[in-house]
N, C-alpha and C positions, 0 to 999 in steps of 0.2 A: 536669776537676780531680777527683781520689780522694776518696773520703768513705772514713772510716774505717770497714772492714770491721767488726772485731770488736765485740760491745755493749761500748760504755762512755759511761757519762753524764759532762757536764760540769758542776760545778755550785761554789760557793762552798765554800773552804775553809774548815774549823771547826777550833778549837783540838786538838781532838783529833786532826788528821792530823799535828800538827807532828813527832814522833816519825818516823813514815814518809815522809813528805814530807823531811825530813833524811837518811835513808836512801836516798830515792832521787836526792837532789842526789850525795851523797859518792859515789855507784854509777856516774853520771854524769859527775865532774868529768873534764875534760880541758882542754889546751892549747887544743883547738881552740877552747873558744868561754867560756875561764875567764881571766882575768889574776888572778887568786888565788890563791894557791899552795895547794897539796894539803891538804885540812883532814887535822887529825892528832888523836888523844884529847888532851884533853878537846875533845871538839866546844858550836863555839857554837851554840846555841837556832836553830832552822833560824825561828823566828818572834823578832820583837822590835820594839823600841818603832818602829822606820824602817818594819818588815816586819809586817806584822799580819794575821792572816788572810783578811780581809773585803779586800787587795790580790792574793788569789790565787783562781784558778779550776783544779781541779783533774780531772783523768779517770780516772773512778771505773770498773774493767769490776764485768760483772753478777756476778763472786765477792767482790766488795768492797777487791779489791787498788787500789792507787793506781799509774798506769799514766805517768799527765804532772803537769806543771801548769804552769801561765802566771803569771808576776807581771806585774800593771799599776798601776803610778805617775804621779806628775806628776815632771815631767824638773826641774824647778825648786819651788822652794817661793812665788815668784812670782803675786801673786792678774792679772796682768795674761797667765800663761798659765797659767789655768786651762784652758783652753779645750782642751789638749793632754793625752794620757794618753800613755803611754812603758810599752814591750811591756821590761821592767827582767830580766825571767829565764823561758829555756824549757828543759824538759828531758821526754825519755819513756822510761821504761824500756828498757833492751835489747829485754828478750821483749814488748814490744809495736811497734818500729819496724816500717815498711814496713806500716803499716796508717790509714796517712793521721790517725794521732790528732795529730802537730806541726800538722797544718792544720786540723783542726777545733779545736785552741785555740788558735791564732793567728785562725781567723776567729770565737772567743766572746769573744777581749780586743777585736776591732772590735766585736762586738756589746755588751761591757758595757762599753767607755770612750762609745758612742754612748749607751746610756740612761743615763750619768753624765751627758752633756751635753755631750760632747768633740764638736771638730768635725776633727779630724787626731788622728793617732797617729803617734809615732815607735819607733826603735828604735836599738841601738847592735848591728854584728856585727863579726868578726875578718875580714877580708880573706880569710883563708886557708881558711872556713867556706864552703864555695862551696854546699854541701849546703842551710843554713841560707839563704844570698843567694839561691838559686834558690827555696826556698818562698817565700820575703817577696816576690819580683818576682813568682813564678806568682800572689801573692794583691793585685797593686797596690803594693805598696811601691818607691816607684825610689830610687835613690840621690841622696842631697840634698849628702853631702860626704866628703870621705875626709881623714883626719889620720893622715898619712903616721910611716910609722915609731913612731907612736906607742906600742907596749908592746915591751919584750924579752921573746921566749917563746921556751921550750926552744930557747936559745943563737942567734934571731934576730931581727929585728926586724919587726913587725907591724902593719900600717896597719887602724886603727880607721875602718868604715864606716859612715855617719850615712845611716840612710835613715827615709823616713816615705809617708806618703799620706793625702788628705782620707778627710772619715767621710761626706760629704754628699751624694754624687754615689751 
């Protein structure tokens, strides 16, 4: 498994990334792993009352650019699954793909839903994301269920995949 080549730290997002961290979602956005249509001006507050910083881990390289980040939720408001953290949004710059930074924040939301106290982690991906499905299985995630058909995107129909894996083992 790749460790991301170039230096960049992973660390909690602070209010003051919101600005770029928005910048780098909207840089990002596609079909492939978005059912949101295109954000357009006036853009919403990339941070808010659901989304709040201390829900995100972001990969900082050593010039101080903002390169990914991982959002990590609880899938339910639920106190009976608490126990469960949900990997809610991943994205990495262009100019930093193909340097293993998707999998070193994919494997810091296992590391920080585990010191939350999570004992599983899930996720939600687009069928048609295969890029995306094949990291989540390289790191343990198997598919738990598929809901078939479930979005229309760019003029088809797209089956939403429900995968997750223990934190314990």
């Amino acid at each position: 498994m790749s460790e991301p080549r170039a230096p960049h730290a992973i660390r909690p997002a602070r209010d003051s990334d919101a600005d770029a961290l928005g910048e780098l979602d909207r840089a990002t956005w596609s079909t492939l792993h978005s059912v949101q249509p295109r954000p357009v001006p006036p853009y919403e507050p990339f941070f808010d009352e659901r989304h709040r910083p201390d829900g995100h881990l972001v990969a900082e390289s050593d010039d101080g650019r903002i390169n990914g980040y991982v959002r990590l939720g609880f899938s339910t408001p639920l106190a009976c699954n608490r126990h469960v953290r949900q990997i809610q949004g991943l994205a990495v710059a262009g100019r930093a793909r193909g340097q293993g930074l998707g999998r070193a924040l994919v494997r810091a939301a296992g590391d920080e839903a585990r010191r939350q106290g999570a004992v599983r982690i899930t996720l939600r991906v687009l069928a048609h994301n295969t890029t995306a499905r094949k990291l989540y299985e390289s790191e343990g995630y198997a598919v738990e269920g598929v809901l078939p058909g479930e979005f229309f995107l760019a003029g088809r129909y797209v089956d939403d995949v429900l995968m997750g894996r223990s934190l314990t083992l």
